[in-house]
MARVO-873810 format. One line per field, with one value per residue (C-alpha): residue number from 1; x, y, z. Coordinates in steps of 0.2 Angstrom, whole numbers. Example, Ala and Ser with C-alpha at 12.3 -4.5 7.8 and 13.67 -1.06 7.14 Angstrom:
<pts>
k = 1 2
xx = 62 68
yy = -22 -5
zz = 39 36
</pts>
This chain:
<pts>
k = 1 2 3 4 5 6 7 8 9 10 11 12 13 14 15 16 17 18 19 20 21 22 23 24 25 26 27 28 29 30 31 32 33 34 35 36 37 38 39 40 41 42 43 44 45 46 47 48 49 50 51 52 53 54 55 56 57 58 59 60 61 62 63 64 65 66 67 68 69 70 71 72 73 74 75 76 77 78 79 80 81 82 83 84 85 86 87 88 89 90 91 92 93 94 95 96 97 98 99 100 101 102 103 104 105 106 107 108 109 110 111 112 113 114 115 116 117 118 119 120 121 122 123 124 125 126 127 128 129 130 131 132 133 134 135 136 137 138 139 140 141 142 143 144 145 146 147 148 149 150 151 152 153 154 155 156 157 158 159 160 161 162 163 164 165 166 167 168 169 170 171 172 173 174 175 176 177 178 179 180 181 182 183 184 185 186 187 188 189 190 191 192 193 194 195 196 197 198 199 200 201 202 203 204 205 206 207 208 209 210 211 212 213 214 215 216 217
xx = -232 -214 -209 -217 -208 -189 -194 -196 -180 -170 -177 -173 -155 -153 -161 -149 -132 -139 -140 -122 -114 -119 -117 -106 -88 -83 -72 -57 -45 -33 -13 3 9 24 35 39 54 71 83 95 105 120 112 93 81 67 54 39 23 7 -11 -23 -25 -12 5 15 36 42 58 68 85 94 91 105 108 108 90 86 95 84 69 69 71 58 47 51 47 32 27 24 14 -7 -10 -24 -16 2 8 26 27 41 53 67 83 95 100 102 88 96 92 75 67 75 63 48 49 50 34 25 28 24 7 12 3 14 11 22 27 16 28 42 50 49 57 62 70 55 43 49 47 28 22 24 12 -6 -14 -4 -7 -1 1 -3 9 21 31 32 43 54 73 87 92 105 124 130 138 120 111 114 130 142 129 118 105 95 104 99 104 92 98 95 77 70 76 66 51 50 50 37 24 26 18 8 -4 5 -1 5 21 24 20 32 46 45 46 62 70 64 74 93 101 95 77 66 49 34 21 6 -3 -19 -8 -1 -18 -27 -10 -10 1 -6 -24 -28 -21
yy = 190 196 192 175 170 176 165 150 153 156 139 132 137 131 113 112 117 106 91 94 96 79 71 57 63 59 42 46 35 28 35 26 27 43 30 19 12 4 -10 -12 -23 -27 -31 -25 -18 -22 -7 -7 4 2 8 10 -9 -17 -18 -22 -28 -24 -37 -29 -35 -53 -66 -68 -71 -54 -51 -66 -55 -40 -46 -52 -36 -27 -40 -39 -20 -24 -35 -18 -13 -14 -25 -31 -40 -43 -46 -45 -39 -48 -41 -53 -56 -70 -77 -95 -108 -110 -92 -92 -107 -98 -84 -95 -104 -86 -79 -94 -96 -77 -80 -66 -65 -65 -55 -52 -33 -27 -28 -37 -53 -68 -85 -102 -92 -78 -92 -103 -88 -83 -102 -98 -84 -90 -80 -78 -63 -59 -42 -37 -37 -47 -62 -78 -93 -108 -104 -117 -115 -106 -117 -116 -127 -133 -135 -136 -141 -132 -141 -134 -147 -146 -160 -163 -175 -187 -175 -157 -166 -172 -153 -145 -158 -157 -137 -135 -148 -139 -124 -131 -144 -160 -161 -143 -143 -161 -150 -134 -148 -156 -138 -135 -152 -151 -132 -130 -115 -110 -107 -100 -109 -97 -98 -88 -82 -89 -106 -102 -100 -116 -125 -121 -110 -94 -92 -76 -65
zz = 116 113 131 131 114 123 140 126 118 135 139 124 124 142 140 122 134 148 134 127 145 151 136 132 125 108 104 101 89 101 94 98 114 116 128 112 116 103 106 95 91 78 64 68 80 92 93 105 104 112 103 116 124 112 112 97 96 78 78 58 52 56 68 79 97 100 91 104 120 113 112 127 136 123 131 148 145 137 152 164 154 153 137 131 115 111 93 86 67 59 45 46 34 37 53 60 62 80 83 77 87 102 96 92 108 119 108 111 131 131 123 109 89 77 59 46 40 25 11 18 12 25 20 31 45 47 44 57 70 62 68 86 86 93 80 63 51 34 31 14 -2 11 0 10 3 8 4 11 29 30 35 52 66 69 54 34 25 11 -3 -15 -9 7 19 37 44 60 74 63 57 74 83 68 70 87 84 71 81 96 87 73 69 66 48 44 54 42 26 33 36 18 10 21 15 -4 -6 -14 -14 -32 -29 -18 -14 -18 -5 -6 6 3 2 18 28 18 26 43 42 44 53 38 28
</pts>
């Protein structure tokens, strides 16, 4: 009887590690790829990281031609790579409006995502960069608002009130179509013209995504 009982058990034992050896392995949380790479930049940085199938471009300080030259080679680095989804989180300061549709339009013919950093501030310059993402994400606690654009050689004057004049209007409608619904690019470009340079525009998120402007939040 005793014999019988350790044959049973033996088996037991070897039908249990049979089982386990050909089971399936466990999932395993994908973790950020170790050849995250950084450009920087004078003023800011474009950092790259992968998490399994999705690659992500974190572009942080001001947008300048340089941001534009940098991004373009954390992209073309990004390119080489096996990517499922491609999104670029956005923590942008000030910059130039110039600079910042030279951004949009790359992100758009690159078929990126754009989402805005948890916590950060993003006003007219980041916002004109978010609209080119094909899909657009507010991260939370992030403030969004419309503040005036900023003067340059391009676009804005030395006035406290927002002035653009036919040529500055039709570059930043033809921009803003190109990436958004005509209705919501219309509603981005009369918040651009009603700003001065005392207030900023409050948009809230759930504002943003009812506009257009954001597809959630």
């Amino acid at each position: 009887m005793r014999t019988r009982f350790l044959w049973q058990l033996l088996a037991s034992t070897a039908t249990a590690l049979l089982v386990a050896a050909c089971g399936v392995a466990p999932t395993v949380a994908p973790q950020a790829d170790a050849k995250a790479e950084r450009f920087a930049y004078k003023g800011g940085e474009v950092a790259s990281a992968q998490r399994g199938a999705d690659c992500e471009l974190t572009l942080r300080g001001a947008l300048t031609p340089d941001a534009v030259s940098s991004l373009r080679l954390a992209s073309d680095a990004l390119a080489k790579r096996s990517c499922r989804g491609k999104t670029v989180v956005l923590d942008l300061s000030d910059g130039s409006v110039g600079a910042a549709i030279t951004v949009g339009s790359m992100l758009r013919n690159r078929g990126y995502d754009t989402r805005i950093a948890s916590g950060s501030t993003c006003h007219t310059l980041c916002l004109l960069v978010f609209a080119a993402g094909t899909r657009r994400e507010i991260a939370p606690n992030a403030r969004l608002g419309f503040t005036q654009i900023p003067p340059d050689e391009d676009f804005g004057r030395a006035t406290c009130d927002t002035e653009l004049d036919n040529r500055q209007m039709l570059n930043l409608a033809r921009y803003l179509r190109a990436m958004l619904p005509a209705l919501t690019a219309d509603y981005m470009l009369q918040q651009i013209r009603a700003t001065d340079c005392r207030t900023v525009r409050a948009l809230p998120a759930s504002d943003a995504v009812t506009a257009g402007i954001a597809t959630r939040s």
